[in-house]
C-alpha positions in Angstrom: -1.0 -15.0 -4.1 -0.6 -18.4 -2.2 2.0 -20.8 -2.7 1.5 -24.6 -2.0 3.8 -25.8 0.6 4.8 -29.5 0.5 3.9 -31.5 4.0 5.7 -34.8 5.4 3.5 -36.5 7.2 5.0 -38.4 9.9 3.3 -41.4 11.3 3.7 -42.5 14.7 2.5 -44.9 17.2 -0.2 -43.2 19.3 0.2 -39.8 20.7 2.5 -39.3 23.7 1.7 -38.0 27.4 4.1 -35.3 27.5 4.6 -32.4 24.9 7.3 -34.9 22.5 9.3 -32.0 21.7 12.3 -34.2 21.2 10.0 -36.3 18.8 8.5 -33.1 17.4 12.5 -32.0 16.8 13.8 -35.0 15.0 10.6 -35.4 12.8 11.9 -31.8 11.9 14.7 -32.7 11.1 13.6 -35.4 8.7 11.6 -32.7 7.1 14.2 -30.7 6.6 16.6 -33.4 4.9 14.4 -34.6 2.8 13.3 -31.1 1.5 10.1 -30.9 2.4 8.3 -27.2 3.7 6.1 -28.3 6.8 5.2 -31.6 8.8 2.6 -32.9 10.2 1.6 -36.1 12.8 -0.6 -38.6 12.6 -0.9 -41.9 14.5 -1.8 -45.4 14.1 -3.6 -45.8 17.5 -5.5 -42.3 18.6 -5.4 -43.0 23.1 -2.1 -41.7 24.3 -0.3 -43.2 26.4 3.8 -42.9 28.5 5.1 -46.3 26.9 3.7 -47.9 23.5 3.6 -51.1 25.9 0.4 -49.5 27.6 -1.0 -50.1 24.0 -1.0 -53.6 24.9 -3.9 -53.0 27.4 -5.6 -50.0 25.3 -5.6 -51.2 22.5 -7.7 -54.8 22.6 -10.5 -53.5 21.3 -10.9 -52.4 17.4 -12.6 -49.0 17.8 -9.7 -46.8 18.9 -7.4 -48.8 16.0 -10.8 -47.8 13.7 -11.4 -44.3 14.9 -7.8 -43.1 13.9 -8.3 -44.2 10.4 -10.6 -41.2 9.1 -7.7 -38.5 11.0 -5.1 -40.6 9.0 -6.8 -40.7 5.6 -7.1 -37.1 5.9 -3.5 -35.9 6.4 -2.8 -38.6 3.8 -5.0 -36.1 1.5 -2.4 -33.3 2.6 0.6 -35.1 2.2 3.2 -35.0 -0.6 5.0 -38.1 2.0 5.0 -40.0 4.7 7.5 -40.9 7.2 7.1 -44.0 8.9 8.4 -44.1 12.2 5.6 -46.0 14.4 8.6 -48.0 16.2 9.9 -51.5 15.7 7.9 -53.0 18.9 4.8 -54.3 18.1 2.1 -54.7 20.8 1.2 -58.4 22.0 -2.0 -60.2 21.8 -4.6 -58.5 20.2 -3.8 -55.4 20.4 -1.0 -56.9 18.0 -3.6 -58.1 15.4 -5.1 -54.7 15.4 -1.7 -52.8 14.9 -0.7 -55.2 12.2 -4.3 -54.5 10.9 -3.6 -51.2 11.0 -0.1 -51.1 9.0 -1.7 -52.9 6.4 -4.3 -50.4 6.1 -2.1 -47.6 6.2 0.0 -49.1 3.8 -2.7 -49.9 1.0 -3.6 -46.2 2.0 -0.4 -44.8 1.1 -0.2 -46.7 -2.1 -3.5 -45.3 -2.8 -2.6 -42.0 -3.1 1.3 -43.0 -4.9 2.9 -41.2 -1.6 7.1 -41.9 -1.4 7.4 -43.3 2.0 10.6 -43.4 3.9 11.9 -44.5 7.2 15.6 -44.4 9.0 17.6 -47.6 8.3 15.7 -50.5 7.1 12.3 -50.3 9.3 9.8 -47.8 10.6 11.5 -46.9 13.5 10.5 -44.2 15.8 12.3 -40.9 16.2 13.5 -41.5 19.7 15.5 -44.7 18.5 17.2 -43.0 15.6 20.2 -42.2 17.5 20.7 -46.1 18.6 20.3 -47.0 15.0 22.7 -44.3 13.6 25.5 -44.5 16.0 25.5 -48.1 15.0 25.3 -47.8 11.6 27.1 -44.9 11.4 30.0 -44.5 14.1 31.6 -41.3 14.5 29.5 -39.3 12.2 27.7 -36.5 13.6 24.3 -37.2 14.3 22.5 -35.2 11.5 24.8 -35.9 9.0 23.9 -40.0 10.6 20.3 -39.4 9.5 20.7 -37.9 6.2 22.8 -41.4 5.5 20.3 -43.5 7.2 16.8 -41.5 5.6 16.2 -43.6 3.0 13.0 -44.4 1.0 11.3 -47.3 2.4 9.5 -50.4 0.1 5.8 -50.8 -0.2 4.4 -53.4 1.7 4.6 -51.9 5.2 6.9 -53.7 8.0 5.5 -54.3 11.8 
């Protein structure tokens, strides 16, 4: 007897150099507020990199942007949401026209398939800036109970 479990899937920029267990963590955490079983990751931009400012350099070519759709539109299949949390910083030149491509692919993806989408405040910002958002927003609240305030759903339409 299997039971079906119901995944987030939490998209990010591109995939970090280190193990992003602090990413891993908080994307847990999302998961966990907003009921879901498992989660998974999946990235706008496949080439990892330390900063998302290297993206500026890697990604000026559309391949890479390209290659990471069929990876995305899978776990899309999987997904009973999706967390967007690919960051507030967009990359310059045309890297930039790729990424905003690239949300607006992901978006009419996720429409697609009538996902719920959600983010933390008003934008898609990554897990590593939630605290900065939430202690703002939410001063002197622990930060767990912060993020349950500031999980919202999110509009269609993507935002870069």
């Amino acid at each position: 007897m299997s039971t079906k479990t119901s995944t987030l899937l939490a998209v990010l920029t591109n995939p970090p150099t280190t193990p992003g267990e602090r990413t891993l963590a908080r994307v847990q955490l999302a998961c966990d507020l907003l009921g879901y079983d498992d989660f998974a990751v999946a990235n706008l931009f496949p080439l990892p990199s330390r900063s998302t400012r290297d993206i500026n350099e890697l990604g000026q070519v559309r391949g890479p942007w390209l290659a990471a759709r069929p990876v995305l539109q899978e776990q899309l299949g999987a997904a009973a949401g999706v967390l967007l949390a690919y960051g507030l910083e967009r990359p310059r030149g045309q890297a930039g026209q790729w990424h905003r491509e690239q949300v607006t692919w992901l978006d009419a993806a996720i429409t697609g398939r009538g996902l719920p989408r959600f983010w933390v405040g008003e934008a898609p910002r990554h897990p590593s800036r939630w605290q900065r958002c939430t202690s703002r927003r939410q001063p002197a609240v622990p930060f767990r109970d912060a993020v349950a305030l500031e999980l919202r759903p999110a509009p269609g339409g993507g935002r870069d």
